[in-house]
Structures are given as C-alpha cells and as structure tokens.
C-alpha positions, 0 to 999 in steps of 0.5 A: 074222380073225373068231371063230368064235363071232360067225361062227355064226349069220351068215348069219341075223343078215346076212339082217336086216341087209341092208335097213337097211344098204343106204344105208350100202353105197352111202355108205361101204362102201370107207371101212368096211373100210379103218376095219376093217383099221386097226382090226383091224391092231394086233391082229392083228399083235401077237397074232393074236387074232380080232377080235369084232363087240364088240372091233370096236364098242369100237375104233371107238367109242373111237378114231374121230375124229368121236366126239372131234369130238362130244364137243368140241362138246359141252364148247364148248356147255356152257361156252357155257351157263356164259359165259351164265349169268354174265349173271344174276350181278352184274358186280364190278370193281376198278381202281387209277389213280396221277396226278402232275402240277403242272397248275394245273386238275388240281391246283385241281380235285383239291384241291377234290373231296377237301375239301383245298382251304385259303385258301393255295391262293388265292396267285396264285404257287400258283394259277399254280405250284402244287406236283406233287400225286401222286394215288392212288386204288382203286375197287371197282364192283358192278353189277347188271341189274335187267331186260334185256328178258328178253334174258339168259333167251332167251340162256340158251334157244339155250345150253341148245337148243345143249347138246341138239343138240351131244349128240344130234349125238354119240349121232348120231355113235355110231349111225353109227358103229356101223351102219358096224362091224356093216355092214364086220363082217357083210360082211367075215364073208360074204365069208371064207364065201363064199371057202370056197363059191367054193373048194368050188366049184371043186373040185367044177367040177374033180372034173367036169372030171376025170371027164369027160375019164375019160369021153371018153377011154373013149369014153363021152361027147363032146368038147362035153360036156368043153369046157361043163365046161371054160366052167363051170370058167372061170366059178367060177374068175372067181367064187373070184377075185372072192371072194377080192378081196372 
C-alpha cells in the first residue's frame, strides 16, 4: 500500500529513474521487493497505513544488515588506529617475583648482588649449607622509542587510510541501498498503476465484445469480426494477469 501523495507525479519521477536504475533491475530487482515487503509487512499488518517512499528509506536504512555490517568495520578501523597509535606512547611495565630456596650459588650470588654479603658467610658449613634465603622483589620498567625507522608513522598512515575506506564503504553501502528502496519503490508504484490500466482495459476489450455480439445477432456484422475481438480480449485478459503478478 503506497500513499497517494508519493503516487502523484509518478510516472514523471519513474520516467528519470529508469536509466540509472536499469543495473540494479537486472542485479537485485527480485531481492528489492522481498526487502520491501518484509519491510512494509510489519505496518501494514498492524495499522494499514500506507507505507511513504521516506517511511521506506528510513526502515531500509536503519534495519538492513549491510549497514550494521558497515558500521562495525568502521569501530574495527578506529580502534585499529587507536592500538597504533599507542606506538608513540611510552611502554611502562610493573612485575613482582618471589624466590626461596637454599642453593649455595643462588644464595652466595644473592647476598652478594644486595650488599648483604659478611665475612661469616666464608663458613665452608654455610657456603656448602647455607640457610633458605627468601627473595622478594618489585619492578617498575619504562621504555620509550626514540626512532623506529619511521615504522610507527607509516602504521599510523594504512590505520588512517583504512578509517577512510571503512567509511566510504558504508556511505557506499547507503547509497546502494537507497537506489535499491527508491527502484522496488517506484516499480512496486508502476505496477498498482498498471493493475488499474490493464483492468480498464479489459473492461473496455469487453464492452467491444459485448457490443459486437449485439451487432451480429442483429445482423449488423460478421462472425470474424466477434472472434478478432474475442483474441483482443484473450490478450488483455493475459496482460491483467501479468499485471496483477507483477
């Protein structure tokens, strides 16, 4: 169900649609109207209302999964350029270790590196036994790039490069999907007019019919002239039903 408003003027607005539409016919004419009809099944099931040509874009544009595909790559390719960016920050790490143990070289060396190293601990029975020694330490490392070869801009470059893409791509993605809406749209609106052409018509294929069997049971006409309107008939009939189909 269409409004009247959007049918006016249809037949004009269809005329300049037809060239740059005539790809999409032959790509995706059949996917287009099933996407109208879920689209529009909703509404009108629940309130009849007719559907507008914006009403329609709207739906499409906020429902249709290859816009929510578009816009997923999108965040990807910004957070992409966020992790790159980090390259140009400096890199701060913090670890903790815990040691025990009573092995004479880990225990000596230990000692030694932390200044607590005493003439007792020349024993021979500590040097060859020497006392579990429990270590504990916390470090806090910062590290900074000074020059990479410039591998970090040109990182930065593609993430940047890939950001543009991923958003052209998705205004790519609306475009398409708009010709697609304004296409079924238009086409769904010439077919209900030419439902009413094909009906008048036939009503007029029929009112001949009628007239010339009037005509030949007075004597008035020939029998061939009954049976060519009754071929002319046959054929609009054939072209409402197609209408109707379409």
């Amino acid at each position: 169900c269409f409004s009247p408003a959007s049918r006016m003027g249809a037949q004009d607005e269809i005329s300049s649609q037809i060239g740059c539409t005539q790809h999409m016919k032959e790509m995706g004419g059949i996917k287009t109207i099933a996407l109208l009809c879920l689209i529009a099944l909703p509404t009108l099931t629940c309130a009849q209302e007719p559907l507008s040509l914006e009403d329609a874009v709207r739906l499409a544009l906020a429902q249709n999964p290859a816009i929510q595909v578009s816009a997923t790559a999108a965040k990807v390719a910004e957070q992409r350029l966020t992790q790159t960016r980090a390259g140009y920050w400096p890199d701060v790490n913090y670890t903790e270790s815990f040691q025990y143990g009573n092995n004479p070289v880990y225990v000596f060396g230990s000692l030694l590196e932390q200044h607590q190293f005493s003439s007792s601990n020349f024993d021979l029975g500590t040097l060859n036994r020497p006392d579990p020694l429990t270590n504990f330490s916390s470090q806090l490392t910062l590290s900074e790039t000074l020059f990479d070869g410039n591998k970090t801009r040109n990182r930065m470059q593609a993430a940047h490069l890939a950001v543009n893409i991923a958003n052209d791509q998705g205004r790519q993605s609306e475009m398409d999907i708009l010709l697609e809406v304004v296409d079924g749209y238009y086409t769904a609106l010439l077919a209900q007019e030419g439902v009413k052409v094909s009906e008048e018509a036939y009503q007029t294929a029929q009112a001949d019919l009628d007239r010339a069997q009037s005509l030949r049971e007075a004597g008035m006409t020939t029998e061939s002239d009954e049976l060519a309107l009754r071929v002319r008939l046959a054929e609009v009939e054939d072209q409402r039903i197609r209408a109707r189909n379409d």
